[in-house]
N, C-alpha and C positions, 0 to 999 in steps of 0.2 A: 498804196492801198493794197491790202491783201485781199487775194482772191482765191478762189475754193481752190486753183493747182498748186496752190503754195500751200496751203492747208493737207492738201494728199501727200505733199514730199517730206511730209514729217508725221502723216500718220501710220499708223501699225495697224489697224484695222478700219473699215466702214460700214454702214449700212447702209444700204441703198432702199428706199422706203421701207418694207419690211424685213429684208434678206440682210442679214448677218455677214459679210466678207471676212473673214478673217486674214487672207492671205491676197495679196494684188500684186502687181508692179506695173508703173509708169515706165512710157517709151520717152527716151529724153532727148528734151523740145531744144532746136537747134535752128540756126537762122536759116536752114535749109527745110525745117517743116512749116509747112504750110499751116494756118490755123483753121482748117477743116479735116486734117491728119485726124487718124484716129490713133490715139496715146494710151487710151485706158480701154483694156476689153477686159470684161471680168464674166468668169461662167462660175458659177455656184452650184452644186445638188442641195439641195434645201426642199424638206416638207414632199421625200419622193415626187422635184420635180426637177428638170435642170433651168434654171434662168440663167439668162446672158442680154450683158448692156457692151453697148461699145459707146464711148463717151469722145470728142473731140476735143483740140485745143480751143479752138473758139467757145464751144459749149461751159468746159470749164472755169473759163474765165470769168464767162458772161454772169454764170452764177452769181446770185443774189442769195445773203441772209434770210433764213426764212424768221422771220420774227415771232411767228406766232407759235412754233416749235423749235428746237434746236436744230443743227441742220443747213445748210443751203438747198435752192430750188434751182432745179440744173432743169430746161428747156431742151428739149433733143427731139428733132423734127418734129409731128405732132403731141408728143407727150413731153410730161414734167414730171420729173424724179427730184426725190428728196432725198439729200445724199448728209449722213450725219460722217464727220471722220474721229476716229479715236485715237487718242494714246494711252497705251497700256505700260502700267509698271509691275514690276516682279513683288510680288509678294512673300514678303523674308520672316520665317517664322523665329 
């Protein structure tokens, strides 16, 4: 079953409910991290504001398809984020 961290190791960009990521990187999960590690931290400037998520291995995993949007719904202590991932190709004129 694939799950949204395998989905991120092949995407090029995200969005995280409204914020645009263009640029990330994943810390990589080894049988010495823990699935509470935190592997994803993403800070953004966006809409002159700064946002920042720190996302865990557990959290990622757990993620569920959002069905009624594109996306998974990622759970992260009291809130839920919707994280869409992309892949992007080069545009060859």
């Amino acid at each position: 079953m694939t799950t949204l961290l395998d989905v991120l190791r092949e995407a090029d960009a995200m969005q995280v409910d409204d914020v645009f990521v263009r640029y990330f990187g994943l810390e990589e999960v080894t049988e010495e991290t823990f699935p509470k590690d935190i592997i994803l931290h993403i800070e953004v400037n966006a809409d002159y504001s700064i946002w920042e998520y720190f996302f865990t291995v557990e959290e990622l995993e757990n993620a569920i398809p959002y069905e009624c949007q594109e996306g998974w719904l990622v759970r992260s202590g009291d809130e839920t984020f919707n994280i869409t991932a992309y892949k992007l190709n080069e545009i060859k004129a």
